[in-house]
N, C-alpha and C positions, 0 to 999 in steps of 0.2 A: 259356172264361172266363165265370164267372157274372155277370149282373147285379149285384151287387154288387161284384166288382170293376170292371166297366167304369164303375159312378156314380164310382169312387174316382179313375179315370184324366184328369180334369180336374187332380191335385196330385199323384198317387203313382204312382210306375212298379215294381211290385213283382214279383222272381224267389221267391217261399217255396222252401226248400227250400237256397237256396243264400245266398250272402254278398252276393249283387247284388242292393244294395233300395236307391230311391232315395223322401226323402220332398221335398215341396218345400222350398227352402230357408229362407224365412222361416219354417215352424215348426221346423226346426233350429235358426236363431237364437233363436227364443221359446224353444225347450227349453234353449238353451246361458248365457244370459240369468240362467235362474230359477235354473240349476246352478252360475253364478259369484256369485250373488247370494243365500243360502238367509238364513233368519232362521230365528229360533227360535219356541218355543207362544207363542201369545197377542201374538209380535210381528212378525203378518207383515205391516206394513203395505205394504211397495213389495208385495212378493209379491201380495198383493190386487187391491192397484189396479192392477198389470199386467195381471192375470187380466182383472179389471172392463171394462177399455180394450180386451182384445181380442176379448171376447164382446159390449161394445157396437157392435166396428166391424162385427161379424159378423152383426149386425143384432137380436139378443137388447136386451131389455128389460131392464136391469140393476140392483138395488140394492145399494147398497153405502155405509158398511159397513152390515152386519148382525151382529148377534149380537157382538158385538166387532171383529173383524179378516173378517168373512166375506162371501163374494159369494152373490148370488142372480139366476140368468139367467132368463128366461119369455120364449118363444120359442111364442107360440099358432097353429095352422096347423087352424083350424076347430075341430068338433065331432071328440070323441073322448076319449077317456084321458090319462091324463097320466102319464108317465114321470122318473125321477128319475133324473139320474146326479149322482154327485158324486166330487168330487177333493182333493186334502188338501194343506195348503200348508204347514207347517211344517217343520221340518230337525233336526236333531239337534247337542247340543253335542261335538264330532269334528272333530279335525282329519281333512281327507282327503289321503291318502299313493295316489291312484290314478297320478297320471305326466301325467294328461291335458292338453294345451294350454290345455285353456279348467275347469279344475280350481277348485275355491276355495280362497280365502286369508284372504274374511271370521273377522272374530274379532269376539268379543260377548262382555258378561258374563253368568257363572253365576247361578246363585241365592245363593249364598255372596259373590258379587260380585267372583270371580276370572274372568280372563280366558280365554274356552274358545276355538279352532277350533268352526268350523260349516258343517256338510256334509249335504246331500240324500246320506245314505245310503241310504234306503229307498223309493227312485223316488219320491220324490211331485212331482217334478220332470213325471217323466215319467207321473205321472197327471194332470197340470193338460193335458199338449201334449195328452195323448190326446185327454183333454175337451175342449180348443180345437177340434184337427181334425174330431174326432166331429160337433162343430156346427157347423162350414163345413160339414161333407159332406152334414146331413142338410138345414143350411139355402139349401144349392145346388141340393138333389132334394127337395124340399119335397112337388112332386107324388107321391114316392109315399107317401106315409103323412099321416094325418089325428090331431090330437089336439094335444095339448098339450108341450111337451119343457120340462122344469125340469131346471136346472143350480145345483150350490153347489160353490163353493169354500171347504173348511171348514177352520175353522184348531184346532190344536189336538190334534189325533190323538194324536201323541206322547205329551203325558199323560193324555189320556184326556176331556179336557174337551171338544172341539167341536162334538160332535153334540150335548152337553147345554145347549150356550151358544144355541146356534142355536135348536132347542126349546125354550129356555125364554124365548128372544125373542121363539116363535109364529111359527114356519115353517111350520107346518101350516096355521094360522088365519090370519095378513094373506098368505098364497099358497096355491094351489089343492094340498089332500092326495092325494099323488102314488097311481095304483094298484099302483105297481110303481117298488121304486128298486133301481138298477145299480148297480155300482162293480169294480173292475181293483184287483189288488193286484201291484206284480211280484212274480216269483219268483227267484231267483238262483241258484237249481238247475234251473231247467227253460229247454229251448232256447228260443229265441227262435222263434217262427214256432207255439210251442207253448201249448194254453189248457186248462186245469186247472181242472174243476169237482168239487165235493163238495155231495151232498146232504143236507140235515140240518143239524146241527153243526157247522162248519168250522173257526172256530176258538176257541180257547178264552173262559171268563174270566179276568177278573183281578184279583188282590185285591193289596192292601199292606199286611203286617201289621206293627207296633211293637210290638218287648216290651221292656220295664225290670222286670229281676231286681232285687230291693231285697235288701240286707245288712246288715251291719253292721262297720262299716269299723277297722280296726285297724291293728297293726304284723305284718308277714308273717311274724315270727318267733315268734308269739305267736298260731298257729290257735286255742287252745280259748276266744278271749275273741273269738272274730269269727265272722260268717257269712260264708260266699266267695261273692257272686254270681256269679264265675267259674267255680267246679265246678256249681252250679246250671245254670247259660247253657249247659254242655260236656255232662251229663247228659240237659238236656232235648233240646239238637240231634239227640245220638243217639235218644230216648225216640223224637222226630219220625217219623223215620224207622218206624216200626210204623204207622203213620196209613196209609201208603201199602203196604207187606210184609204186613200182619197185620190191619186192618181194613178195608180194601177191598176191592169187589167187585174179582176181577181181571182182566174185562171192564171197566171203567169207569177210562177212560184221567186220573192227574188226579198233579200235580204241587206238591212246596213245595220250594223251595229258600233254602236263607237267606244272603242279599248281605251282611252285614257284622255284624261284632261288635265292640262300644267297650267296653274294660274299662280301668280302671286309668289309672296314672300313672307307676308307678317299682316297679320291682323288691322292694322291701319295703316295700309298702304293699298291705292289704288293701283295695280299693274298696268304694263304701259301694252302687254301683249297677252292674248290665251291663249295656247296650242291644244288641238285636237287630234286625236289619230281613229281613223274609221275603217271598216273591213266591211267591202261590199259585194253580193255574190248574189249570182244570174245563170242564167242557163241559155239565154238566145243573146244574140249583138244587139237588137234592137229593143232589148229590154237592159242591157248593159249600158248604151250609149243615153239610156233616160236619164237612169239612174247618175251616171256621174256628171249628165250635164244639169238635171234639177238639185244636185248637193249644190253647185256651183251656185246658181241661180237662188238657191235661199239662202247660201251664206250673203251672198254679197244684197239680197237684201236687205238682212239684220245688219249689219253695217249700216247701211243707208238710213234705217228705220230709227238710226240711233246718231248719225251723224259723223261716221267713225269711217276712217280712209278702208279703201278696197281693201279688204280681205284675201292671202294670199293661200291661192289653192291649189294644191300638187297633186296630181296622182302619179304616187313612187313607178319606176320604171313602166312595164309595159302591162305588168299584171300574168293574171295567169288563165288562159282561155276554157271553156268550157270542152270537159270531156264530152265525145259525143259517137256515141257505140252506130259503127256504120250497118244499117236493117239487115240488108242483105248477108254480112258477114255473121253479123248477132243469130241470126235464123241457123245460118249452116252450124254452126260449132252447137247451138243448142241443139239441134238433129244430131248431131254427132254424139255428142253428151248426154242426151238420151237414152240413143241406143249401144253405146260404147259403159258407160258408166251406174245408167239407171235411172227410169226415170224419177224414183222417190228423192233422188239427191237434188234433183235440179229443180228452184224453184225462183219465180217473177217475181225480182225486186222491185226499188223505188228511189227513185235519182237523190242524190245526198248532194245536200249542200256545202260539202267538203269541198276542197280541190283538188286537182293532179295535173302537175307537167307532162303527162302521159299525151294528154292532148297535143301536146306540139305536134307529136308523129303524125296526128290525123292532119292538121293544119297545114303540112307539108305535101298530104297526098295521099297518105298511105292507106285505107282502109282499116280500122282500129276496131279491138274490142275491148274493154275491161271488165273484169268479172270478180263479183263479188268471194271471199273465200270463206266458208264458217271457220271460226279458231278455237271456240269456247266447246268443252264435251256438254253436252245435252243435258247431264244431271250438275253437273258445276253450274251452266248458265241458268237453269231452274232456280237452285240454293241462291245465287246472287241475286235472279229478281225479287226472288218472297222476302229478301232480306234488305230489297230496297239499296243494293251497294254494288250492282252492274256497274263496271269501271268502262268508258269510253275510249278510243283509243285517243294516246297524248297523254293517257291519266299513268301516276308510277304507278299505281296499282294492276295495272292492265298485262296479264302475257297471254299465250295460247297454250292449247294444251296441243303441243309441239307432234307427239307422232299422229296421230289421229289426222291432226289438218295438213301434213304434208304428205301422209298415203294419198288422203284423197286429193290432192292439190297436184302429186305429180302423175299420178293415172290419169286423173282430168285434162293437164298439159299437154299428157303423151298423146290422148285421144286426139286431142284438137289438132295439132301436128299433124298425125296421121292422116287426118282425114282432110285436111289441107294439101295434104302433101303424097298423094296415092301413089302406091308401087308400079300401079298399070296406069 
């Protein structure tokens, strides 16, 4: 047993390998708490001040809020560097259909102002316990590492907003700029007891694109006195599709897909407009800036090709940039993780074309890594594939099998800490 396991044996009695993991019982209830109780962006306010209250007890220096809905812990243990982890509090609007006893039933409204289900589908549940335990463990063994440990609970991920909210409150300036910020994402295809890094790019950007086809609206039986924004909108969708088949590098992994189209009213009637909504994702800028200036460039040809006034084309706010794990950093904490944790647990991922606001941190400066987390037990995720109903994460079906992946999630944490953060 390594030192790093035996600092964890004061709360965690852990078998890797097998289904026999025990974590202390009150961070199962903190974790089962946050899972029965999720909120949505920008409205996590219990979700916070839970967090706030159990990093206060744990002896962290707490403000809150921040940034909106967000926590910030400082945790100072002498002279050294300063390490960043953070965790994300937000949930998704989903009903969840998993079976579990302690499942949610919370209901919230939309943006539209209908009433939605709201579900921690995408662990972030189980990235705040990580972060709670993580600083019990290192604030119990304090003696072995020197430096600084900063913690945020950031709210907003989901749409993309809370690293920019927090930033733009001056997390860097009224608190100390981290050398180095961590963060766990689960995985819901990788076992549990298993940790998944990529170096570089990890995972995508992401952008949101709006388009309105303008026409000229008529009676449907009477085409030559009308322009159809609908064959316009059907034309360009396919045109799309060359963006990625025919002017891409095809080494350069990069994605448009288009979530919905609004046309019309009634059966014979020509609309006078077609809306489109598009999700496009990349991994470099300059395969990012192709992409949204060639949407641009074959909408507003179909237009032309048709006769039909300029085509009006938004991409929503700023987007969400490409995660991108710093070499240098990625290397050390894999060395660490190695020989701290094992090397059977750690294994080379492949950059997901998901997204994460995680990125901002790196885009401000900081040297970043994200790592993959396994969630699912090894004989669960087996049953699921042979049965062809592996749940994604976003899907209600999807949870983790909770002690398993935050044994190894907060040993993992501690390691990388530690070895960031040396006593000598």
């Amino acid at each position: 047993m390594t030192k790093y396991k035996l600092l964890l044996s004061l709360y965690l009695f852990t078998s890797f390998g097998s289904a026999t993991v025990k974590v202390d019982q009150d961070l199962l209830e903190f974790y089962k708490n946050l899972h029965q109780n999720p909120e949505l962006s920008l409205k996590e306010d219990k979700t916070a001040s839970t967090l706030a209250k159990a990093l206060e007890k744990e002896g962290m220096k707490v403000t809150f809020p921040f940034g909106g809905t967000g926590v910030v812990g400082i945790f100072q243990n002498g002279r050294g560097k300063t390490v960043l982890l953070r965790a994300d509090l937000d949930a998704l609007p989903l009903t969840e259909n998993t079976g579990l006893p302690y499942a949610s039933k919370r209901k919230a409204l939309s943006k539209s102002g209908s009433e939605v289900g709201v579900m921690h589908a995408c662990g972030h549940d189980i990235h705040m316990t990580n972060l709670l335990g993580t600083v019990r463990n290192l604030i119990k063994n304090k003696n072995r590492w020197k430096g600084t440990l900063m913690v945020i609970g950031q709210p907003a991920e989901e749409i993309g907003k809370g690293a920019e909210n927090l930033l733009s409150a001056g997390l860097f300036k009224k608190f100390p700029k981290p050398d180095y910020a961590l963060a766990f994402h689960v995985d819901s295809h990788l076992p549990s007891g298993k940790i998944a890094y990529v170096s570089g790019p990890a995972m995508a950007a992401a952008d949101s694109v709006n388009i309105t086809f303008k026409g000229k609206g008529g009676h449907g039986a009477l085409p030559q006195e009308n322009i159809d924004p609908i064959v316009i909108a059907s034309r360009f969708v396919l045109d799309l599709q060359t963006l990625i088949s025919r002017e891409r590098d095809p080494v350069e992994p990069s994605v448009i897909s288009v979530g919905s189209i609004h046309c019309g009213s009634k059966h014979n009637i020509t609309p006078e407009t077609c809306n489109l909504e598009l999700t496009v994702r990349s991994f470099t800028k300059k395969e990012r800036t192709r992409l949204l200036e060639g949407i641009k460039r074959k909408a507003e040809a179909n237009a032309l090709s048709s006769g039909a006034p300029t085509p009006l084309v938004e991409v929503a706010d700023e987007g969400t940039p490409s995660t991108v794990n710093d070499p240098a950093l990625t290397s050390q904490v894999v060395t660490f993780l190695e020989k701290g944790v094992g090397k059977e647990m750690i294994v080379k991922g492949t950059p997901a074309t998901v997204s994460e606001d995680f990125s901002h941190y790196g885009e401000a400066g900081v040297p970043s890594v994200l790592l993959f987390l396994g969630s699912v037990s090894e004989k669960r995720l087996k049953k699921l594939q042979a049965s062809g109903k592996l749940p994604s994460l976003h899907s209600p079906f999807y949870y983790p099998d909770t002690e398993e992946t935050l044994a190894t999630g907060i040993e993992a944490m501690t390691v990388m800490v530690e070895g960031l953060l040396p006593a000598n």
